[in-house]
C-alpha positions in Angstrom: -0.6 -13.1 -0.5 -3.8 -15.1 -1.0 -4.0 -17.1 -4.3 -7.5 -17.3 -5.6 -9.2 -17.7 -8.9 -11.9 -15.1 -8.2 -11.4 -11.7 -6.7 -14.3 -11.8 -4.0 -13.0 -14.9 -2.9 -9.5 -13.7 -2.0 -11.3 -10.4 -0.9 -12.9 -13.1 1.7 -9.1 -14.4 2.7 -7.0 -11.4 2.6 -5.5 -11.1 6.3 -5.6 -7.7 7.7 -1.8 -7.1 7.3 -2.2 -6.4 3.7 -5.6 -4.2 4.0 -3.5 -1.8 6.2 -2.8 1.5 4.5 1.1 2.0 3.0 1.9 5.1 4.2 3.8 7.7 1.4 5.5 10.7 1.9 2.9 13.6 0.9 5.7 15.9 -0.2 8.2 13.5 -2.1 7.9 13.5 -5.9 7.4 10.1 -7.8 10.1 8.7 -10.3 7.9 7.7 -13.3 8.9 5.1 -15.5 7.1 2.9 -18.4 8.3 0.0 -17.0 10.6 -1.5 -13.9 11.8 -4.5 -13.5 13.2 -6.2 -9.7 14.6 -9.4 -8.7 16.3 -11.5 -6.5 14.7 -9.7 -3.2 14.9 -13.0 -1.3 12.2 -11.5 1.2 12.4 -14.0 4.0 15.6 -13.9 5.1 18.2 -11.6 7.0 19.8 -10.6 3.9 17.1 -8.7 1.6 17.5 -5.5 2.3 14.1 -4.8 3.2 13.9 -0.6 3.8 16.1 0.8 0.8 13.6 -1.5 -1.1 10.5 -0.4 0.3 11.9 3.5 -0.2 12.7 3.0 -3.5 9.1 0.7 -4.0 7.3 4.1 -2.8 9.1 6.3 -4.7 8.4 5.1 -8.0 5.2 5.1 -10.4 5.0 2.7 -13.5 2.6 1.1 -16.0 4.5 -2.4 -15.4 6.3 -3.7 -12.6 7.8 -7.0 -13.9 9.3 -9.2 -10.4 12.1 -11.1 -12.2 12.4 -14.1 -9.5 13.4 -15.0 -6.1 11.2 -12.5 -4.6 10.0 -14.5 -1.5 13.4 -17.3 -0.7 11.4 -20.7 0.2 14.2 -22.3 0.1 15.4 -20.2 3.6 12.2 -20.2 5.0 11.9 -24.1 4.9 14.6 -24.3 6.8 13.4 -21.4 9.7 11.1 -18.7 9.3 12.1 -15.1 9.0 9.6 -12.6 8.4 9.8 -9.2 9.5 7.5 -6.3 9.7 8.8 -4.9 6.6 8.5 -7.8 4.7 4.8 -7.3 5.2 5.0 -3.7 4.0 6.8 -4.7 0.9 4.3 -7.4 -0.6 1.4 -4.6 1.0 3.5 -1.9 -0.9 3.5 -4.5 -4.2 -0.3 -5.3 -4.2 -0.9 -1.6 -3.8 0.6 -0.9 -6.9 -1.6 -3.4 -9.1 -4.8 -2.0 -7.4 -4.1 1.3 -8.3 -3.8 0.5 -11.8 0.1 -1.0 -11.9 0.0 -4.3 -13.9 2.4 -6.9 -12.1 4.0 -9.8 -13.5 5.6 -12.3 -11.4 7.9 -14.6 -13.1 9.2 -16.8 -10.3 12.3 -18.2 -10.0 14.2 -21.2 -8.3 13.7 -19.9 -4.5 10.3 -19.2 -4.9 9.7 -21.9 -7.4 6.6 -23.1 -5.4 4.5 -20.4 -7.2 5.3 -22.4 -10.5 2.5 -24.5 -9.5 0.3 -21.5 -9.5 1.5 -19.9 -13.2 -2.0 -18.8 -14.5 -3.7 -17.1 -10.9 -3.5 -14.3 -9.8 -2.3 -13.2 -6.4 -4.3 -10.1 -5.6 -3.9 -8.4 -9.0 -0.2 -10.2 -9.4 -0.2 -12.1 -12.6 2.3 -15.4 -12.4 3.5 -16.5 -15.7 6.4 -18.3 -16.4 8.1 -15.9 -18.4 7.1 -12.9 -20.5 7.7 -11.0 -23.4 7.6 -7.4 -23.2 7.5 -4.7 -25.8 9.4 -1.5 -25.5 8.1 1.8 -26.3 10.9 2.3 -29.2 9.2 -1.5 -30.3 12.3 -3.6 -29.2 11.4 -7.2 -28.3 12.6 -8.1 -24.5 12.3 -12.1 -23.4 11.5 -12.1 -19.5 13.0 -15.1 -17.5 14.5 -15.4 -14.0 17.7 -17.4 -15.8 18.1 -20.1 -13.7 17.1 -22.4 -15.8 20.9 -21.6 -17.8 22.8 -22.2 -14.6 23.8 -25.5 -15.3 24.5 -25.9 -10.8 20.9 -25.2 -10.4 20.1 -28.0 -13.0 22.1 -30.5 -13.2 24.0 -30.3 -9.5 20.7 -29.6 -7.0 22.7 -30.6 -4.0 25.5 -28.1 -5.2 23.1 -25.4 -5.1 22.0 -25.8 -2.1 25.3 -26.3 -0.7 26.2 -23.1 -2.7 23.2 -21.3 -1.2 24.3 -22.4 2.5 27.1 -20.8 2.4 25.8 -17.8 0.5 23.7 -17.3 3.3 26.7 -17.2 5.8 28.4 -14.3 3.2 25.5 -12.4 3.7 25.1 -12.4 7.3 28.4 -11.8 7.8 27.9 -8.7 5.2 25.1 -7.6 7.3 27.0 -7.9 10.7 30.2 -5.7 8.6 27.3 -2.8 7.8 25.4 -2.6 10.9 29.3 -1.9 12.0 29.8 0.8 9.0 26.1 2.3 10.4 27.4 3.0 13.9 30.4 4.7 12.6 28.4 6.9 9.9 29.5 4.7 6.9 27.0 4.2 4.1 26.3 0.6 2.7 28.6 -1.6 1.2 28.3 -4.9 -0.7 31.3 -7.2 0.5 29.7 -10.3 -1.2 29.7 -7.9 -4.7 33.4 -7.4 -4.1 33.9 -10.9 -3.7 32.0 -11.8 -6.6 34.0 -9.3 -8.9 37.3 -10.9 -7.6 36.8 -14.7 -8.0 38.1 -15.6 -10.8 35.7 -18.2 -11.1 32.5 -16.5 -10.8 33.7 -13.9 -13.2 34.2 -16.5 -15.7 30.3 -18.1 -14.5 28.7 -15.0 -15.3 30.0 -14.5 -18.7 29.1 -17.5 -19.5 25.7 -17.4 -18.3 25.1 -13.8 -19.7 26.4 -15.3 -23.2 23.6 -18.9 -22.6 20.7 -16.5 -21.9 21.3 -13.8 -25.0 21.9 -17.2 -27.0 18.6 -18.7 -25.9 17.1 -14.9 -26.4 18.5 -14.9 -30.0 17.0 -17.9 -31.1 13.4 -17.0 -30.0 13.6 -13.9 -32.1 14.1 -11.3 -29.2 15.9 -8.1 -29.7 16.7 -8.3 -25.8 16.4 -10.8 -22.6 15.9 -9.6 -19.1 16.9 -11.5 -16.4 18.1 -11.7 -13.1 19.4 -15.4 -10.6 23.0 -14.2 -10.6 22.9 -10.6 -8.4 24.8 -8.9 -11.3 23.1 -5.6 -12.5 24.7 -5.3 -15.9 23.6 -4.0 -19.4 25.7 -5.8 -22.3 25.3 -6.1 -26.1 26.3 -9.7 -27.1 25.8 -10.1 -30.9 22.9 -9.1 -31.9 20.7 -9.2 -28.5 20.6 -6.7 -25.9 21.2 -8.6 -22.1 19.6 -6.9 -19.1 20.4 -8.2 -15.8 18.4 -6.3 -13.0 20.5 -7.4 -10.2 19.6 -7.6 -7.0 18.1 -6.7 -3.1 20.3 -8.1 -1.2 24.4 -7.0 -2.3 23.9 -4.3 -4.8 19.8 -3.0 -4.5 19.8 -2.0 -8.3 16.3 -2.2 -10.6 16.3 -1.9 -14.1 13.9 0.8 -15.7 12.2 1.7 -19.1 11.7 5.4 -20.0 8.6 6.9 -21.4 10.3 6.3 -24.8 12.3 2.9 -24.4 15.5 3.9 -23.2 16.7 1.0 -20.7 18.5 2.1 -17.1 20.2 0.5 -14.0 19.6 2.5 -10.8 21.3 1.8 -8.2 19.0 2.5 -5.5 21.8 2.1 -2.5 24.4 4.5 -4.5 21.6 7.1 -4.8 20.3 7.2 -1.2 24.3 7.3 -0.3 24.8 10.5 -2.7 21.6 12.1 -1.3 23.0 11.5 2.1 26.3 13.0 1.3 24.5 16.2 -0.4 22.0 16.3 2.7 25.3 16.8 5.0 26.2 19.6 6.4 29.3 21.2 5.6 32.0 21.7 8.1 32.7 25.3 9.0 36.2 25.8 9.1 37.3 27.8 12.0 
């Protein structure tokens, strides 16, 4: 991506890679959705999953495609660069989508908080704010935010964070090294940082309470809802009298959060749903 204030001007500095044609499927039929929000892709490093991404990225249409944070990890990337093909063919995929017509918000968050110095451009058609408020089509009131400014590590502990993101990064690897295993075997995808996650007492009790800050903060600005993402938790939870969203993640669980023609609010779980159309794609044994 090119920041500049004009479009001729990044026109000018586009590099090829993202002039080259996306290639769709001719036959496959488009989800539609009002809106869809993403987050937490960490393009840049081992663990995004980059192609259950990019399918589900070309088998959606929408009028808004919010990007909810840590879509491109700096923080992984200072410290060696990753960047495969299809990390190209994502962003290409993404700046597709605003030509034709998409409008894309980019609301960065604390990996990719280098584009906070750039809140007002535009990065070919990609609008970076730093947070939004979006309207649903049943008139509910939704405050956009990445959320880690209510994680009180990212805050007030940086050197935790990083620490914490260190060995994150070793979870996921290991993660990845477990699936390529489950792949040669014929086993689908499975998420055993989620499962972690879910058992630790401790993060169970640091996502409640973060869910409960960011509705709180979402209450008191007059919001009927708050999406978010910064914690890899796809979850849809009414605390009091605010609606929280999380959209989850890229890298453990691949889940997006969508908005119907007439305001009804989903979770798909990209990964489950290319594992059930898998499963019904199988053949069935004949039984001799």
């Amino acid at each position: 991506m090119i920041v500049g204030r004009s479009a001729s001007a990044a026109g000018r500095l586009t590099p090829k890679w993202i002039e080259e044609p996306i290639h769709f499927e001719p036959h496959r039929p488009r989800l539609v959705f009002r809106t869809v929000w993403i987050s937490d892709t960490h393009l840049g490093t081992p663990g995004c999953n980059a192609e259950i991404l990019l399918d589900f990225l070309k088998a959606i249409e929408c009028e808004t495609l919010y990007l909810v944070g840590d879509i491109i990890d700096g923080w992984q990337l200072r410290k060696g660069w990753y960047w495969p093909p299809r990390h190209n063919d994502i962003v290409r995929c993404v700046l597709k989508m605003a030509k034709h017509g998409t409008r894309v918000i980019y609301v960065p968050g604390n990996h990719d908080e280098v584009f906070r110095d750039y809140i007002g451009l535009h990065f070919g058609g990609v609008e970076i704010l730093p947070e939004a408020v979006h309207v649903t089509a049943d008139g509910r009131t939704l405050l956009i935010v990445h959320g880690d400014e209510f994680d009180g590590v990212v805050l007030y502990a940086r050197w935790l964070a990083f620490l914490g993101d260190s060995a994150y990064s070793m979870l996921l690897k290991l993660n990845a090294a477990l699936n390529r295993c489950r792949r040669m075997i014929g086993k689908p995808y499975w998420s055993l940082s989620g499962l972690l996650k879910k058992k630790v007492k401790n993060a169970v009790q640091f996502i409640s309470s973060f869910e409960e800050a960011v509705a709180r903060a979402a209450f008191e600005r007059g919001a009927n809802g708050v999406v978010c993402g910064h914690i890899h938790t796809a979850e849809v939870r009414q605390i009091g009298d605010v609606t929280y969203y999380n959209d989850g993640d890229w890298v453990e669980s691949c889940t997006a959060l969508v908005e119907h023609a007439d305001g009804q609010m989903e979770i798909l779980n990209w990964a489950e749903r290319k594992r059930n159309e898998a499963s019904a794609a199988a053949p069935i044994p004949r039984i001799s």
